[in-house]
N, CA, C and O atoms as a Maestro MAE file, in Angstrom:
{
 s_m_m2io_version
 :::
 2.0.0
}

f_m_ct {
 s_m_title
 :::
 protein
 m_atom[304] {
  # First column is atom index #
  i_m_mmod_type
  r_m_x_coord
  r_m_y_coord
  r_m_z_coord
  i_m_residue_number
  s_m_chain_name
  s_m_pdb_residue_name
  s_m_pdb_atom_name
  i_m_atomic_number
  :::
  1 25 58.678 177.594 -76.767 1 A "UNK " " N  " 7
  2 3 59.820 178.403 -76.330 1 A "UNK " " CA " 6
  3 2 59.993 179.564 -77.307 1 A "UNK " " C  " 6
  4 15 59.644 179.158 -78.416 1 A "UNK " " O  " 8
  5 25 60.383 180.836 -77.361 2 A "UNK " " N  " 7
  6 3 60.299 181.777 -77.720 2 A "UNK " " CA " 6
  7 2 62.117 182.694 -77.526 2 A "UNK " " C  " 6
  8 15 62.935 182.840 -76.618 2 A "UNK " " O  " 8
  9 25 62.025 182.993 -78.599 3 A "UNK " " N  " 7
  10 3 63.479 183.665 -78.584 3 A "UNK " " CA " 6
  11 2 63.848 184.979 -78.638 3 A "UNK " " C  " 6
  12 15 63.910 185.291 -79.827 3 A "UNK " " O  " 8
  13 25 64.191 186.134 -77.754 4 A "UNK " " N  " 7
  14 3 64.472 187.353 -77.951 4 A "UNK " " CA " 6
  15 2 66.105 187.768 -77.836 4 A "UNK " " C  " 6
  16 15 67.073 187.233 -77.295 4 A "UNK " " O  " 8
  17 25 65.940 188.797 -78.497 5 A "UNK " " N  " 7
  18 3 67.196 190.055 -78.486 5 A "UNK " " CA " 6
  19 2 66.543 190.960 -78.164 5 A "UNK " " C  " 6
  20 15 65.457 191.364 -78.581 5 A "UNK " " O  " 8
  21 25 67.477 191.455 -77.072 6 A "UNK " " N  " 7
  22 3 67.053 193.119 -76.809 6 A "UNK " " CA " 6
  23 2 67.957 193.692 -76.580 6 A "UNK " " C  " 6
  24 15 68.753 193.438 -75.676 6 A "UNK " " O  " 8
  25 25 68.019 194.704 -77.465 7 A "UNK " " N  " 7
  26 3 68.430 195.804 -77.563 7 A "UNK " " CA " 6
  27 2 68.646 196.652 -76.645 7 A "UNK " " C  " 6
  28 15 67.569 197.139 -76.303 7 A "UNK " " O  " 8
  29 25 69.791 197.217 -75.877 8 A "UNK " " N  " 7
  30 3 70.117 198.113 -74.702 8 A "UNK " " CA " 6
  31 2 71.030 199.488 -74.850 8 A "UNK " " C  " 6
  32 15 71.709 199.657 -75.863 8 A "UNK " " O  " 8
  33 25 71.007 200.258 -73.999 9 A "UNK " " N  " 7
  34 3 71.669 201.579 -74.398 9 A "UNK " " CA " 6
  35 2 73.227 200.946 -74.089 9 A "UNK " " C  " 6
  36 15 73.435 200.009 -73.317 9 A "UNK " " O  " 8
  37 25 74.185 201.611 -74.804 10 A "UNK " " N  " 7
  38 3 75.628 201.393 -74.758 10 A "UNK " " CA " 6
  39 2 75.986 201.058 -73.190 10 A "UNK " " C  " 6
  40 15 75.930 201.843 -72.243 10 A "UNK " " O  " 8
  41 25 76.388 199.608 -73.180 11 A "UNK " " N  " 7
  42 3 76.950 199.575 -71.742 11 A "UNK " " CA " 6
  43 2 78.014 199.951 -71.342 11 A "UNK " " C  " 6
  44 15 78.859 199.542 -72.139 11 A "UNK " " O  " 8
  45 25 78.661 200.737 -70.218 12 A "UNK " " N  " 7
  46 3 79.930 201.344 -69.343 12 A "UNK " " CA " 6
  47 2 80.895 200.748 -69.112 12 A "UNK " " C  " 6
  48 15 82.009 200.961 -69.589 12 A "UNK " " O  " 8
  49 25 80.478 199.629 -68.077 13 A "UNK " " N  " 7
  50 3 81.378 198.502 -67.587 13 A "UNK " " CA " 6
  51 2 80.886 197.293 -67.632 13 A "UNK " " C  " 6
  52 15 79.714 196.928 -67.722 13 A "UNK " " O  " 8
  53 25 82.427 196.344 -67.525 14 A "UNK " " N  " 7
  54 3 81.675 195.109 -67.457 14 A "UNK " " CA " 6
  55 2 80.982 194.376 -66.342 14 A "UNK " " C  " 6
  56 15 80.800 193.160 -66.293 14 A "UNK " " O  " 8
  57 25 80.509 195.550 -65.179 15 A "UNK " " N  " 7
  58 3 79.992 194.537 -63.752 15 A "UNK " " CA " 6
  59 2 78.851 195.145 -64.109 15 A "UNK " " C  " 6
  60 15 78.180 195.263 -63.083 15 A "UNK " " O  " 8
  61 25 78.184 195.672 -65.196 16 A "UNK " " N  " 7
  62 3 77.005 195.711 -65.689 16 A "UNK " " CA " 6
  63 2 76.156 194.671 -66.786 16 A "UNK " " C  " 6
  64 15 74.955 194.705 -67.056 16 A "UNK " " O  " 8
  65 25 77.300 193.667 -67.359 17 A "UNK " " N  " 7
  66 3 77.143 192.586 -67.991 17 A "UNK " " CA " 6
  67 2 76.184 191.732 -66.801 17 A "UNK " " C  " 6
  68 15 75.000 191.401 -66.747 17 A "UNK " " O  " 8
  69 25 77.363 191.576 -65.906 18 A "UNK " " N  " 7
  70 3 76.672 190.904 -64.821 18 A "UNK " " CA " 6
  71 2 75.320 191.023 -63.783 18 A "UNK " " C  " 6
  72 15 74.683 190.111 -63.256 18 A "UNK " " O  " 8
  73 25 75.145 192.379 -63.701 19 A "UNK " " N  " 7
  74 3 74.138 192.557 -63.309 19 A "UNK " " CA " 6
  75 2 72.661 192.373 -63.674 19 A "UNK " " C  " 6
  76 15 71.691 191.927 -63.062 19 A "UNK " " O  " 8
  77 25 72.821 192.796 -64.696 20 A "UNK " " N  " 7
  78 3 71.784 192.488 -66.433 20 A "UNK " " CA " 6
  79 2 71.449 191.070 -66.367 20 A "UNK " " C  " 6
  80 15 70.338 190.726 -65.965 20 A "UNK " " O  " 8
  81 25 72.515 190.040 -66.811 21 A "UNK " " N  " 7
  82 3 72.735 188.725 -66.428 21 A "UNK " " CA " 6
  83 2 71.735 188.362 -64.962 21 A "UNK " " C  " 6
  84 15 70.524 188.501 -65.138 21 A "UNK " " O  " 8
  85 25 72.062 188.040 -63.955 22 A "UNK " " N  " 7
  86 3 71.493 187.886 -62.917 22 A "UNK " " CA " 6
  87 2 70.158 189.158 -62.533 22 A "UNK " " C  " 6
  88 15 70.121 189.528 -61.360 22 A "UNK " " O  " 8
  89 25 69.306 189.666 -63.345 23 A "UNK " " N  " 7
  90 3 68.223 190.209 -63.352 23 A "UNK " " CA " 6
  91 2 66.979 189.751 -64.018 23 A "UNK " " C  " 6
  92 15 65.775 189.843 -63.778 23 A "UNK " " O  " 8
  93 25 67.979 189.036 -65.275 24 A "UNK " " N  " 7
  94 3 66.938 188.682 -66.213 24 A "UNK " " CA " 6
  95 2 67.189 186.535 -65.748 24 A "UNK " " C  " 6
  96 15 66.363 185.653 -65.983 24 A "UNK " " O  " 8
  97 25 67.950 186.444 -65.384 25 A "UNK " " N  " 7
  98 3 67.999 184.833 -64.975 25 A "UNK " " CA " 6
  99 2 66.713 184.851 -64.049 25 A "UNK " " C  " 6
  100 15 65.804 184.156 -64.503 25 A "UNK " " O  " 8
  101 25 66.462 185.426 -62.977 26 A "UNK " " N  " 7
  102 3 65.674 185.660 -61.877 26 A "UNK " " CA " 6
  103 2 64.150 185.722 -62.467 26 A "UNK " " C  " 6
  104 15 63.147 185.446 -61.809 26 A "UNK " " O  " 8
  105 25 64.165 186.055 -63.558 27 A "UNK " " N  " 7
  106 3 62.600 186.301 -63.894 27 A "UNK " " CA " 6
  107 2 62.258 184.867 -64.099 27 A "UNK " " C  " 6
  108 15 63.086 184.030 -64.461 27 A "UNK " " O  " 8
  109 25 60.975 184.611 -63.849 28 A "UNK " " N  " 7
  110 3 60.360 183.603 -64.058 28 A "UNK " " CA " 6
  111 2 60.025 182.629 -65.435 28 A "UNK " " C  " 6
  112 15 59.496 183.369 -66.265 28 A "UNK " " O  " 8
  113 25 60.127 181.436 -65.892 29 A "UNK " " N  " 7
  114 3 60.055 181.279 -67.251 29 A "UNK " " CA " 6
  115 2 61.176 181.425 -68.606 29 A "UNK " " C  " 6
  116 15 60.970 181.247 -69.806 29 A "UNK " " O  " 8
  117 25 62.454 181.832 -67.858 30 A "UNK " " N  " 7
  118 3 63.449 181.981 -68.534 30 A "UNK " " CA " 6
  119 2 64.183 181.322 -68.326 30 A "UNK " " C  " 6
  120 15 64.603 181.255 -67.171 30 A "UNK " " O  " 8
  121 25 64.911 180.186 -69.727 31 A "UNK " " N  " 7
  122 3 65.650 179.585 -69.839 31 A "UNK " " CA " 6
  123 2 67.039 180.007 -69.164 31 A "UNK " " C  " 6
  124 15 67.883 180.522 -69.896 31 A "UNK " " O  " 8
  125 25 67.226 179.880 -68.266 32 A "UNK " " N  " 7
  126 3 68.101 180.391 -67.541 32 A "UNK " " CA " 6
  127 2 70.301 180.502 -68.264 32 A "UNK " " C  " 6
  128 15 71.242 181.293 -68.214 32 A "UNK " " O  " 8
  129 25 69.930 178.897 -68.909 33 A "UNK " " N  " 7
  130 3 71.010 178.733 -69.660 33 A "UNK " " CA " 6
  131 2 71.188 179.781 -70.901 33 A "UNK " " C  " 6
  132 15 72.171 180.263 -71.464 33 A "UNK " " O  " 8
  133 25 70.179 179.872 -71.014 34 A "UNK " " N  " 7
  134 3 70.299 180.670 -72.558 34 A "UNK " " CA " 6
  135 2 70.816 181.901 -72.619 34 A "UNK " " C  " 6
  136 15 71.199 182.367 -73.692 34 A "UNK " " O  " 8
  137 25 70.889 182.598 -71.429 35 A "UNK " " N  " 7
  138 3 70.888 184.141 -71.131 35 A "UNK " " CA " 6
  139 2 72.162 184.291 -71.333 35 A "UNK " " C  " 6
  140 15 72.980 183.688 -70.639 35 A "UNK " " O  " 8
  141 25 72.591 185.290 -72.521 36 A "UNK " " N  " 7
  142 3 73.815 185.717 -72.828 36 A "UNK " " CA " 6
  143 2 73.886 187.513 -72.857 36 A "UNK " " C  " 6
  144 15 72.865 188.056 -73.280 36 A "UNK " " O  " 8
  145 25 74.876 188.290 -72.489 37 A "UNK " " N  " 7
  146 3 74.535 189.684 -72.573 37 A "UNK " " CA " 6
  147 2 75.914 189.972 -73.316 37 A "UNK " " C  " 6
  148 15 77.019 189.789 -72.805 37 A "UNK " " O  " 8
  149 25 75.686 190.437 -74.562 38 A "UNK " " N  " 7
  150 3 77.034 190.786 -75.041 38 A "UNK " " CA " 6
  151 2 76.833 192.459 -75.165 38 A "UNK " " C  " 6
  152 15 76.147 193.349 -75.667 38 A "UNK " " O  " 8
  153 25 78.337 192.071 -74.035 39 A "UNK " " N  " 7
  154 3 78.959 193.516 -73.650 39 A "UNK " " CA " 6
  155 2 79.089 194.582 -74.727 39 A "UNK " " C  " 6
  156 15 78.515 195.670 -74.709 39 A "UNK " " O  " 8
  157 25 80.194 193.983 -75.984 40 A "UNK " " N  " 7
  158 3 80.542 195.081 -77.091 40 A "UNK " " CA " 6
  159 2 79.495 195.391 -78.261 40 A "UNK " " C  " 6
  160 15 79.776 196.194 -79.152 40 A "UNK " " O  " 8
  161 25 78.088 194.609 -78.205 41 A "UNK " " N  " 7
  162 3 76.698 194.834 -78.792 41 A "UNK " " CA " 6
  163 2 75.877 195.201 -77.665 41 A "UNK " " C  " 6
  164 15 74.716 195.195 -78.074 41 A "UNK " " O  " 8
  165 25 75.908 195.470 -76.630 42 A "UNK " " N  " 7
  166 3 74.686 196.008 -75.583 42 A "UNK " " CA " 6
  167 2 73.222 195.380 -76.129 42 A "UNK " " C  " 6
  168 15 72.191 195.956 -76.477 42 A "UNK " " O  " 8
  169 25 73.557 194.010 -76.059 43 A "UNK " " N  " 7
  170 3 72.414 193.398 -76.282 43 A "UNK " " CA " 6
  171 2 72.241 192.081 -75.403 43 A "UNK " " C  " 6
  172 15 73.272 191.529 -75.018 43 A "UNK " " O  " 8
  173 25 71.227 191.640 -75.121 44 A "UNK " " N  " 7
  174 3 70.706 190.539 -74.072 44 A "UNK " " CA " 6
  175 2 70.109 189.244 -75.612 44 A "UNK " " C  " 6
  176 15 69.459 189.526 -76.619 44 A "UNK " " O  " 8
  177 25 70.605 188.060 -75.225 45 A "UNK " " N  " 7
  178 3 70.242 187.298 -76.221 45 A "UNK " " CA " 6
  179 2 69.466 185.688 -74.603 45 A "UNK " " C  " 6
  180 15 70.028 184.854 -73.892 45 A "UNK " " O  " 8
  181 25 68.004 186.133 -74.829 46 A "UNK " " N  " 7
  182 3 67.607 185.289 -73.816 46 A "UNK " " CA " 6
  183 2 66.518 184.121 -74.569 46 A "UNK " " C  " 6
  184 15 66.031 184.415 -75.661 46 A "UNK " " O  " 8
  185 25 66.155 182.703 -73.868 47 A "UNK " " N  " 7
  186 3 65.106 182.446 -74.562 47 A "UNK " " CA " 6
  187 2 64.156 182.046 -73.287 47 A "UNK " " C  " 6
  188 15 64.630 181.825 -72.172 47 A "UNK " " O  " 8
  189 25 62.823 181.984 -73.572 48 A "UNK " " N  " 7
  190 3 62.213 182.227 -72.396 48 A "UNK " " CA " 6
  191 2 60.232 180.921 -72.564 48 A "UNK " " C  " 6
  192 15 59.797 180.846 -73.713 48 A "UNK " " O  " 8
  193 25 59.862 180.576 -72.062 49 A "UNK " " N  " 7
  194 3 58.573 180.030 -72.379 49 A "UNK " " CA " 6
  195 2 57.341 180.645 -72.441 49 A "UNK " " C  " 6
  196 15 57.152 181.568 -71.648 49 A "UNK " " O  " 8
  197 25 56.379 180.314 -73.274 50 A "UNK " " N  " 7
  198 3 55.099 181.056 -73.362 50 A "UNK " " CA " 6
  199 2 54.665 181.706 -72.383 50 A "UNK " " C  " 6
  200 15 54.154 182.808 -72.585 50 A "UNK " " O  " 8
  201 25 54.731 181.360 -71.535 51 A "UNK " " N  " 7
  202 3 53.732 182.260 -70.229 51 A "UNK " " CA " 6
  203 2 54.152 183.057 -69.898 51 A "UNK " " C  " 6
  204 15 53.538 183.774 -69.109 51 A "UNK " " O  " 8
  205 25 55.721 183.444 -70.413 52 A "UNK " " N  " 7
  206 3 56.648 184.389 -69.701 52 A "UNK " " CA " 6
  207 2 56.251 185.328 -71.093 52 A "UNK " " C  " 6
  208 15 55.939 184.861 -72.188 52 A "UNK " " O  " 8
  209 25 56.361 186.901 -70.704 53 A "UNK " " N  " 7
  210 3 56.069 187.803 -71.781 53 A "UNK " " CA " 6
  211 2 56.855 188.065 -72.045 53 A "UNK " " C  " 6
  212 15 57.737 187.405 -71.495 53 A "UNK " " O  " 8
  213 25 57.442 189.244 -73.116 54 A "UNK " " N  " 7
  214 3 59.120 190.415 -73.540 54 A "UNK " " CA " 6
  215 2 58.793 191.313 -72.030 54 A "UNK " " C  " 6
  216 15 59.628 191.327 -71.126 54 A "UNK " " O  " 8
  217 25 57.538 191.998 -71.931 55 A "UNK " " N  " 7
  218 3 57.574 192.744 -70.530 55 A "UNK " " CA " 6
  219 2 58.231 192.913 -69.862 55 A "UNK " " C  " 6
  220 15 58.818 193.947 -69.542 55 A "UNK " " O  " 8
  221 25 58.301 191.320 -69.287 56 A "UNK " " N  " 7
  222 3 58.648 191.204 -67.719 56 A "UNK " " CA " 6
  223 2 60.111 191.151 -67.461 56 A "UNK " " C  " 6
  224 15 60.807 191.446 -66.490 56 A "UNK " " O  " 8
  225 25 60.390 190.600 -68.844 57 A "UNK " " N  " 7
  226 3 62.107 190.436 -69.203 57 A "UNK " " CA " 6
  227 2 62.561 191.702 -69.243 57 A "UNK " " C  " 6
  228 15 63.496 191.943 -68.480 57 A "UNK " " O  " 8
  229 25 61.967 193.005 -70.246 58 A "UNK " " N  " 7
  230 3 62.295 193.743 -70.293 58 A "UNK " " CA " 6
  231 2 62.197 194.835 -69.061 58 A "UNK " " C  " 6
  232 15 62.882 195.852 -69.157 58 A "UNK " " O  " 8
  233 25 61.257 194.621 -67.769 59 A "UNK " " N  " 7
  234 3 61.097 195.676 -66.366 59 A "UNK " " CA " 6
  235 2 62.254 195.487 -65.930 59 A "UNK " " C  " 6
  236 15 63.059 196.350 -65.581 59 A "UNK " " O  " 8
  237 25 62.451 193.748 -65.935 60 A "UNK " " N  " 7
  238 3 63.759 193.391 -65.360 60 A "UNK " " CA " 6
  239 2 64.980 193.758 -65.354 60 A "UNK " " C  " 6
  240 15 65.730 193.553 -64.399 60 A "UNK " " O  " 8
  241 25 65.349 194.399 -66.524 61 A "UNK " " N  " 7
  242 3 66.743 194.774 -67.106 61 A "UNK " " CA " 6
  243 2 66.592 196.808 -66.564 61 A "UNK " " C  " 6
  244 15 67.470 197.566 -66.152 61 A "UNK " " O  " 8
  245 25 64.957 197.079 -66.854 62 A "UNK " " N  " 7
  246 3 65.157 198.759 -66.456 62 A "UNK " " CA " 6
  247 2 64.923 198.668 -64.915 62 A "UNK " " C  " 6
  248 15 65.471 199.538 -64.239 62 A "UNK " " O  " 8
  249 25 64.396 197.998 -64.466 63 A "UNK " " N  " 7
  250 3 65.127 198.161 -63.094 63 A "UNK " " CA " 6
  251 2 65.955 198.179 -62.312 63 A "UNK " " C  " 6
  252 15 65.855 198.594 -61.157 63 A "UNK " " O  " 8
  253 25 66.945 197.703 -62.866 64 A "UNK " " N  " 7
  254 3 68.457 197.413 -62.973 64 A "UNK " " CA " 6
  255 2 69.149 198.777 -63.010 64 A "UNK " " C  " 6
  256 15 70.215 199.098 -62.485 64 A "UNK " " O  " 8
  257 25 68.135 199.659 -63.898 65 A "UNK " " N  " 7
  258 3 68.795 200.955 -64.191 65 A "UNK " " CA " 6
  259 2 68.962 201.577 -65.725 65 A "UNK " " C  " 6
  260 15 69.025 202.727 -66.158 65 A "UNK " " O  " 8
  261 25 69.012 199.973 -66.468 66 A "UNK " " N  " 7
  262 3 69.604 200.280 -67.845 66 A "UNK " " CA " 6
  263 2 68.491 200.311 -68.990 66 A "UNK " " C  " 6
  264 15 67.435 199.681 -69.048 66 A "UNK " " O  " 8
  265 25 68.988 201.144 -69.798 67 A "UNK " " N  " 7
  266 3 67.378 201.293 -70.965 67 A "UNK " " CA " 6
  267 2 66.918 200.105 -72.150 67 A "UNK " " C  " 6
  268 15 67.788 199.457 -72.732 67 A "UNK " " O  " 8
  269 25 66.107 199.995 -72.306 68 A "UNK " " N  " 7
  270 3 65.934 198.879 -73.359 68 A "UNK " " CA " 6
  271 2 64.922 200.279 -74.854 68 A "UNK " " C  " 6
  272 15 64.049 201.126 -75.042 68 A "UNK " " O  " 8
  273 25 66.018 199.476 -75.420 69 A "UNK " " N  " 7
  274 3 65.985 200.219 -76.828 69 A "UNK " " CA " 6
  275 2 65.204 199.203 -77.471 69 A "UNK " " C  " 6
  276 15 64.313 199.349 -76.634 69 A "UNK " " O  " 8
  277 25 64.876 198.561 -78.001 70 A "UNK " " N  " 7
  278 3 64.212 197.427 -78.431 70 A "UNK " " CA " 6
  279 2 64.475 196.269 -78.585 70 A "UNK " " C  " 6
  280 15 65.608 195.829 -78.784 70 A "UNK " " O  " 8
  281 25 63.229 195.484 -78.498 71 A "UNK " " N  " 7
  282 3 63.338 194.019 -78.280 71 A "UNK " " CA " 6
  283 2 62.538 193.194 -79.806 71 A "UNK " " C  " 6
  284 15 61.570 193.644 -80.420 71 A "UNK " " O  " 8
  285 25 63.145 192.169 -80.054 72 A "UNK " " N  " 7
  286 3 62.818 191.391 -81.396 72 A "UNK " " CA " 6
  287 2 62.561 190.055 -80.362 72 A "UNK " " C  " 6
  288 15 63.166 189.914 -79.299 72 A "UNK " " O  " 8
  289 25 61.476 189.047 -80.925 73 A "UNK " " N  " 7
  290 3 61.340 188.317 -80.269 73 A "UNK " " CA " 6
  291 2 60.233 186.982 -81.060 73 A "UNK " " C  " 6
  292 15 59.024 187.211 -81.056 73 A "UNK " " O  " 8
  293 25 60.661 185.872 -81.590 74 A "UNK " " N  " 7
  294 3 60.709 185.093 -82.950 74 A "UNK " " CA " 6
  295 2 60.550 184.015 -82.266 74 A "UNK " " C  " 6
  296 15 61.132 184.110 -81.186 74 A "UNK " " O  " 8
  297 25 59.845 182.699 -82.460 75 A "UNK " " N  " 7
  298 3 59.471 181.246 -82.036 75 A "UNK " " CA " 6
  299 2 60.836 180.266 -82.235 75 A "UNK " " C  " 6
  300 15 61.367 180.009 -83.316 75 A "UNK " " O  " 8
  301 25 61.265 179.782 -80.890 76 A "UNK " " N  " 7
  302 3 63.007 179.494 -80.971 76 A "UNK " " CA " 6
  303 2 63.041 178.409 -81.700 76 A "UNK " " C  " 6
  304 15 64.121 177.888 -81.981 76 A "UNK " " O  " 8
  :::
 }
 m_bond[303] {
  # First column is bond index #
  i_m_from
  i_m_to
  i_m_order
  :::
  1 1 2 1
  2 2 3 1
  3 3 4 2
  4 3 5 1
  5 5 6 1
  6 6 7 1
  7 7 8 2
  8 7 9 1
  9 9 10 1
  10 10 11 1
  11 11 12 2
  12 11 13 1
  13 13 14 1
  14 14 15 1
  15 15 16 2
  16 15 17 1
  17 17 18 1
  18 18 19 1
  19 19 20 2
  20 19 21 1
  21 21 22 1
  22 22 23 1
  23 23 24 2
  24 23 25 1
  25 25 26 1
  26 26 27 1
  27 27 28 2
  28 27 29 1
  29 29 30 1
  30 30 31 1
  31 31 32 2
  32 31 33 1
  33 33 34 1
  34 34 35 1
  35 35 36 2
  36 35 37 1
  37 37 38 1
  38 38 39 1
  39 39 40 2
  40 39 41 1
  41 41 42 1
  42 42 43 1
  43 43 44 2
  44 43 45 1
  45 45 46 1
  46 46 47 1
  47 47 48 2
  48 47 49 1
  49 49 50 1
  50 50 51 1
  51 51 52 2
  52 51 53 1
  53 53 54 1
  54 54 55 1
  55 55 56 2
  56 55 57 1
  57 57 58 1
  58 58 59 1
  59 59 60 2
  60 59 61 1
  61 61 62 1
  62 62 63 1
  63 63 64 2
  64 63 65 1
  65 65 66 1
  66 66 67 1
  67 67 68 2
  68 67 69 1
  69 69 70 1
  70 70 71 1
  71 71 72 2
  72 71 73 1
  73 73 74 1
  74 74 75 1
  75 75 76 2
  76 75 77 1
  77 77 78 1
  78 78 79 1
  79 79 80 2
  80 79 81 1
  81 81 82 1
  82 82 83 1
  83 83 84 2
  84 83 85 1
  85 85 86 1
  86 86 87 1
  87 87 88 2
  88 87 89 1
  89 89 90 1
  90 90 91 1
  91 91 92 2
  92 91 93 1
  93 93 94 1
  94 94 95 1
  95 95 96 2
  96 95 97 1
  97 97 98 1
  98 98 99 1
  99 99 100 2
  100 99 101 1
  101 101 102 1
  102 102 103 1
  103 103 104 2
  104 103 105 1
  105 105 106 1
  106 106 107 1
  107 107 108 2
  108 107 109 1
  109 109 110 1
  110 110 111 1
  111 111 112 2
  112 111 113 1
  113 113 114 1
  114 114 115 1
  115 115 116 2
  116 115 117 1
  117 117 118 1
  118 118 119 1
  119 119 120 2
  120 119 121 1
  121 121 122 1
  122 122 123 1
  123 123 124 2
  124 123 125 1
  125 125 126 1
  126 126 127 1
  127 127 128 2
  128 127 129 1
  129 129 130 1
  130 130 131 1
  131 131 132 2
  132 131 133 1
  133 133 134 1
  134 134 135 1
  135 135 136 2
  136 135 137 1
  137 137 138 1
  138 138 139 1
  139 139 140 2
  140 139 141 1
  141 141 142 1
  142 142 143 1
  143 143 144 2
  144 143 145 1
  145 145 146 1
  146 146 147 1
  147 147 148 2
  148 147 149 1
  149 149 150 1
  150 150 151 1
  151 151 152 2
  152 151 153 1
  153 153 154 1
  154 154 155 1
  155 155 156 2
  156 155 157 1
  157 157 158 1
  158 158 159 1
  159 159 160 2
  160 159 161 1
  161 161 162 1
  162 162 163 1
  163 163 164 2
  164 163 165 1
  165 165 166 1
  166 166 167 1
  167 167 168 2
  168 167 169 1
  169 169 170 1
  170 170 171 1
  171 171 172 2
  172 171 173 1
  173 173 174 1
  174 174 175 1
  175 175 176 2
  176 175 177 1
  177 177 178 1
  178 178 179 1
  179 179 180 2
  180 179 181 1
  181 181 182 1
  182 182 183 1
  183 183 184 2
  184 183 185 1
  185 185 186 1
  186 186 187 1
  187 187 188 2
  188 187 189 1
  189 189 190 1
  190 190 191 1
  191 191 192 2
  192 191 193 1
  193 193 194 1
  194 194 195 1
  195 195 196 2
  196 195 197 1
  197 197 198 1
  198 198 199 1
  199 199 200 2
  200 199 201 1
  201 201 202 1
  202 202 203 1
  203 203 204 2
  204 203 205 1
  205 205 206 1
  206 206 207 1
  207 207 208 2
  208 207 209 1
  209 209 210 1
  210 210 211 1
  211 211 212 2
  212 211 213 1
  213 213 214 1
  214 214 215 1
  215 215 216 2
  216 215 217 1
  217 217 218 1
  218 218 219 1
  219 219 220 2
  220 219 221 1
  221 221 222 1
  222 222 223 1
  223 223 224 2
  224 223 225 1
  225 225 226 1
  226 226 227 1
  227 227 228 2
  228 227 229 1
  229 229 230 1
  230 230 231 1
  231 231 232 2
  232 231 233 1
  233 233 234 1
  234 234 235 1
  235 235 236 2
  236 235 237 1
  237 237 238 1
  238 238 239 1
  239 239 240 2
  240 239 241 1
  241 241 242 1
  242 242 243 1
  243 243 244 2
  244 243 245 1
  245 245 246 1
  246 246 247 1
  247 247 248 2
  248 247 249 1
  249 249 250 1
  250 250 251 1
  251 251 252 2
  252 251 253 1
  253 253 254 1
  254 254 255 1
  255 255 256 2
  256 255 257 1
  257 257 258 1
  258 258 259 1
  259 259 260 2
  260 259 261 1
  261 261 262 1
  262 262 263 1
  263 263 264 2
  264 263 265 1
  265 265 266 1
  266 266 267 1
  267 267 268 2
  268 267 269 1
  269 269 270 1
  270 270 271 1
  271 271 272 2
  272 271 273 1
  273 273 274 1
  274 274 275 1
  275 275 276 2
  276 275 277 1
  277 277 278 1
  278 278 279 1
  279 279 280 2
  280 279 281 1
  281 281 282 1
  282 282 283 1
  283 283 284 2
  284 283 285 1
  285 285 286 1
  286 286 287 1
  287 287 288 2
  288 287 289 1
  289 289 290 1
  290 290 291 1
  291 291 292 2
  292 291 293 1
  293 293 294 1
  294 294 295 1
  295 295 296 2
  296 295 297 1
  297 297 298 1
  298 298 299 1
  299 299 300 2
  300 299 301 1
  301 301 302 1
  302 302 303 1
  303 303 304 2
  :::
 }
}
């Protein structure tokens, strides 16, 4: 299992918490429980399993719309 933060551009509102949230739950290989997005840090705190990459986590969130500034990502 594998643990990231990523880093996002300043979020607007909070029905963008949620959206973020339910983008990155949806990806495959992600601890689904783990997925936290804190609003007043514009950061995603997810943990996810080997087969799953930062990538796919991270298309997930810019497709959404929103930018990923960087991601850190450490053996959970």
């Amino acid at each position: 299992m594998l643990k990231a933060i990523i880093k996002l551009e300043t979020l607007a509102c909070p029905s963008c918490l949620a959206k973020i949230e339910a983008a990155v739950k949806n990806v495959s290989g992600v601890d689904k429980d783990s997925v936290k997005v804190m609003f007043n840090a514009s950061k995603v705190k997810v943990n996810f399993n080997d087969s799953t990459n930062i990538e796919v986590i991270e298309k997930a969130i810019q497709t959404m719309g929103y930018s990923v500034i960087k991601s850190s990502v450490r053996a959970a």
